[in-house]
N, C-alpha and C positions, 0 to 999 in steps of 0.2 A: 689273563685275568681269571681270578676262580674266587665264585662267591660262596657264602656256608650260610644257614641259618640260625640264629641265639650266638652263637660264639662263631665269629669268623675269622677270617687272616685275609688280608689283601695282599695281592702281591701285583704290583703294577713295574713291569719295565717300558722305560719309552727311550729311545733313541736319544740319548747323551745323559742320561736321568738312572744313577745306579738305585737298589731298592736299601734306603736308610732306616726304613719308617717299618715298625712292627707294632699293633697293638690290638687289645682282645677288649671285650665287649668289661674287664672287670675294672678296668683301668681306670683310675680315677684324674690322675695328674699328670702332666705332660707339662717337659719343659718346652721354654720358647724356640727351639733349636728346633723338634717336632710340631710346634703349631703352622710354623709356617712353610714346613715341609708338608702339610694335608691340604693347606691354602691352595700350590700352585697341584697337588692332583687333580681336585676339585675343576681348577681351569683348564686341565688339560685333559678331563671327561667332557667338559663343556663343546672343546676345540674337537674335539673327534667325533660328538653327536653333530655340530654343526656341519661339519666336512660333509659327514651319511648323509644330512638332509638335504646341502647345496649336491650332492653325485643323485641324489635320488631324483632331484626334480630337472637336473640336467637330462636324465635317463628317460624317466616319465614323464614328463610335462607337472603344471602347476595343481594335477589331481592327487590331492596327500595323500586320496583312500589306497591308492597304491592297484587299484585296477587298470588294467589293460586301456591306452584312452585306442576310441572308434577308429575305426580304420577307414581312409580318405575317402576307398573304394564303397562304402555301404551309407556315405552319409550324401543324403540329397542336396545337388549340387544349388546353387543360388539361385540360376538362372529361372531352375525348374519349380523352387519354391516359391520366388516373385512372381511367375508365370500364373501359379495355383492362384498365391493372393491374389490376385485380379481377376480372377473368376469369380472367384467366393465374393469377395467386392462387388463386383458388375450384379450378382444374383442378390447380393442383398440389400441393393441399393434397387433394385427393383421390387421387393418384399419379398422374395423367396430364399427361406431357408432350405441352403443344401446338404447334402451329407456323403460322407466316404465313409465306407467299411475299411476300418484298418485292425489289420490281426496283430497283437502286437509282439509274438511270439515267431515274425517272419520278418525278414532283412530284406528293405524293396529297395530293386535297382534301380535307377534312372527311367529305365524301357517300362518300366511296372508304374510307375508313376505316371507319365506319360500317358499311359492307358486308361490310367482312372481318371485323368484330368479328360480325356477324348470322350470318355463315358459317364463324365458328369451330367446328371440329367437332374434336376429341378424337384423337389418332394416336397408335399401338402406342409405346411406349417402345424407343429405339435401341440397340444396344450400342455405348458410347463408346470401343470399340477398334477397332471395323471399320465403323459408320456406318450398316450394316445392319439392318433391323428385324428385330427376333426375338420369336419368341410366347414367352408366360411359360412359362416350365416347369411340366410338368404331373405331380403326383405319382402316382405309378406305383402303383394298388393293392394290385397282389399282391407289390410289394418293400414296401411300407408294412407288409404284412399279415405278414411274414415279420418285420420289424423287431417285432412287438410281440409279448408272451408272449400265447403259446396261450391262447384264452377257453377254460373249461369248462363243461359247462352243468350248474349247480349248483341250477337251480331246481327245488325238491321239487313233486312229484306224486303222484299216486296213481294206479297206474294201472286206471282201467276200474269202478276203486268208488267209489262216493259216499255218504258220511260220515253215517250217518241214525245217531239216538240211539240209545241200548238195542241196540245190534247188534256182530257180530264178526267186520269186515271184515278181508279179509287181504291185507296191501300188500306187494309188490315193492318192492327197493332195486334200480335199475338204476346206480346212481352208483358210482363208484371211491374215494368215500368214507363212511363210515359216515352212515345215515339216520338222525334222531333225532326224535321224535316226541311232542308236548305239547298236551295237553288243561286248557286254561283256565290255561297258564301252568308246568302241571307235566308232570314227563319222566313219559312212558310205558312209550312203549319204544322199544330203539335195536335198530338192524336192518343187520346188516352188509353190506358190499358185495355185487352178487348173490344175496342170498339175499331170502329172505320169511320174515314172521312177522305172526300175528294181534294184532289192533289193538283191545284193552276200551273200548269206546266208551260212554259210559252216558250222564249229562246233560250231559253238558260243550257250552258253548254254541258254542267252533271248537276247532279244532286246527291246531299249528303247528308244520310242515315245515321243519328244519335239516339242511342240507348244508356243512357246513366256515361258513362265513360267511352264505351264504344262505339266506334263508327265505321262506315262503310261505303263509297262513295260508287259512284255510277255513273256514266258519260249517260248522255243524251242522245238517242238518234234523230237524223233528221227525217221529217214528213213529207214525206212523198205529195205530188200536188196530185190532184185527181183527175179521171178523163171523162171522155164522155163517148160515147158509142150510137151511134144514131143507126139503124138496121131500116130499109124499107121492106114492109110485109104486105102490103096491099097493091091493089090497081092503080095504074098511073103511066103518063108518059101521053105522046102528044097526039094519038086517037082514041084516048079514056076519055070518058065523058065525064063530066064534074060530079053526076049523081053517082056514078058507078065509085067516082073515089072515098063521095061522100058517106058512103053506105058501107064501111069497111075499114078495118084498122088499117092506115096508112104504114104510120111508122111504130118500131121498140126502141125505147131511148134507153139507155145501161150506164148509169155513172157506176164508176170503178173507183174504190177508195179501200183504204185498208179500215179506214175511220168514218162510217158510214152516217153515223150521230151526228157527225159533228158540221155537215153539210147542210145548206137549205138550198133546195132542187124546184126551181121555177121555169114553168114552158110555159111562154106566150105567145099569142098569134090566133086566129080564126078557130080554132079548134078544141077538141073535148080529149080530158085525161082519163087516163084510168090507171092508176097505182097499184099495178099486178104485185111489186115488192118493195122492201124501203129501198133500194136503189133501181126499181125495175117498172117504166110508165110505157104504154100504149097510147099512139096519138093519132085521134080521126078528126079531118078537116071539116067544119062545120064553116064555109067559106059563105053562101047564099042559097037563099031557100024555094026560089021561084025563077023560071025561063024568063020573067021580066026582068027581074035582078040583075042575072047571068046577062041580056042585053046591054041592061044597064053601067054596067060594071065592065065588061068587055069592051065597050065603045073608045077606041082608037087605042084600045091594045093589040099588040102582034100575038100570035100562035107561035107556038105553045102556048097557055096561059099558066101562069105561074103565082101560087100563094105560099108563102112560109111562114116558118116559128121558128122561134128562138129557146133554147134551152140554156138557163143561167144557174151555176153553181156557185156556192160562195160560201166559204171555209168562215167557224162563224169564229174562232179563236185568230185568223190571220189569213188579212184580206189580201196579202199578196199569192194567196192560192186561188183565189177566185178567176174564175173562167167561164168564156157562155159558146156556143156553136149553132148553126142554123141548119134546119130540116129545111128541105124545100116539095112541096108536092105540081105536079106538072098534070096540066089537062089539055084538051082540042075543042074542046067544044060543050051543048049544056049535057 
């Protein structure tokens, strides 16, 4: 085939097709014998371009540009590429954006890849308007703190006393709102802001402390009952003479109480007190005053002669702690 520019000549031979046909660019008319001798050229340039394109794409694959397609050996196998997405996945589904340096002027093998997937580590997240990494913003506590309504501290206490049964503790309200105060469920007593007021404690097994909303509750202890201590410190015994005992602090009485208030402490019997503390009495026997007395009064008693008192305690909140005990003083003669 030989082409020419402005004035040409075709000369086409094909296999069974001699060359009938001659014409130049000046040629005006052609008979039908010629029209339809350029018809089947026309189709049989057609059939030779299609042949090139079906050999070309048999040769190259479906890439028309006609470049070399990738060779099996430099393209990342599947395994390795699924492998990646799921990393990249797992990292950003936790929020972190990650990142690979890839040259793209270099051909990575399998082993290359591999290595950046082992060496994938985690990078700050960008800002997509300037490219630059930025740390997270960090909330500001004391703007945080300003932002939110004022805590109060609404939780009920008592201050400095501890809640024993049968007693009459008496509680401060520090709070800017009213205290209120409930034993096994029920109001007690309400105790206005800054002030104080005594608290009827009896058997109730807690109590529970209201402040506007909050509360705070407290078992009860129980009250120890109280004792009594009776010491002899004087003369006596069965050849003391009645004046030598009389003339002399006999006995120290000692009630022992956590709750010394709440006691009333009675010694009776022949004898004089002396209130050395509020749980601490001195007791001298004031039995008879004269040798005719002492006669008189001895007459068909045995020796030793014996006079006592009685010490009575009584819990004034709860009478099953009350208790009494007996001093005894012992003489021989007047």
């Amino acid at each position: 085939m030989k082409l020419k520019s402005s004035k040409f000549v075709i000369n086409i031979t094909v296999s069974g097709v001699s060359p009938i046909y001659r014409r130049t660019p000046d040629t005006k008319n052609l008979n039908p014998i010629s029209m339809k001798t350029g018809r089947d050229i026309k189709f049989i340039i057609y059939q030779v371009l299609y042949i090139f394109v079906i050999c070309v794409i048999a040769l190259k694959g479906a890439d028309i540009n006609l470049e070399e397609v990738l060779d099996a050996k430099t393209v990342i196998p599947k395994s390795v590429a699924d492998e990646m997405k799921r990393k990249i996945d797992s990292l950003l589904a936790l929020g972190i954006k990650p990142e690979l340096n890839w040259d793209e002027s270099k051909i990575y093998s399998k082993e290359d890849v591999d290595k950046m997937l082992a060496g994938m580590e985690p990078i700050k997240m960008t800002n997509t308007f300037t490219g630059n990494f930025t740390e997270p913003q960090k909330v500001n506590d004391e703007n945080r703190k300003e932002k939110e309504p004022p805590k109060t501290d609404k939780l009920a206490t008592v201050q400095g006393i501890e809640f024993t049964q049968y007693t009459r503790p008496k509680v401060t309200n520090p709070y800017s709102e009213p205290l209120e105060i409930y034993g096994d469920g029920k109001l007690i007593v309400t105790i206005p802001s800054k002030s104080s007021a005594t608290v009827p404690v009896n058997g109730e097994s807690s109590f529970t402390f209201k402040v506007g909303d909050a509360k705070d509750t407290k078992s009860t202890k129980e009250k120890q009952s109280p004792k009594i201590d009776i010491q002899k410190v004087g003369p006596g015994g069965p050849d003391a003479s009645l004046r030598s005992v009389q003339n002399a602090v006999g006995f120290r009485v000692t009630v022992i109480s956590n709750y010394p208030g709440d006691l009333d402490v009675k010694i009776g019997g022949p004898v004089s007190v002396n209130q050395v503390k509020s749980n601490i009495f001195d007791v001298t026997l004031t039995l008879l005053g004269s040798e005719n007395a002492f006669k008189s009064w001895s007459n068909g008693k045995e020796e030793p002669y014996k006079s006592s008192f009685t010490v009575s305690v009584k819990d004034k909140y709860n009478p099953k702690l009350n208790l009494s005990q007996i001093g005894v003083f012992t003489f021989g003669k007047w």
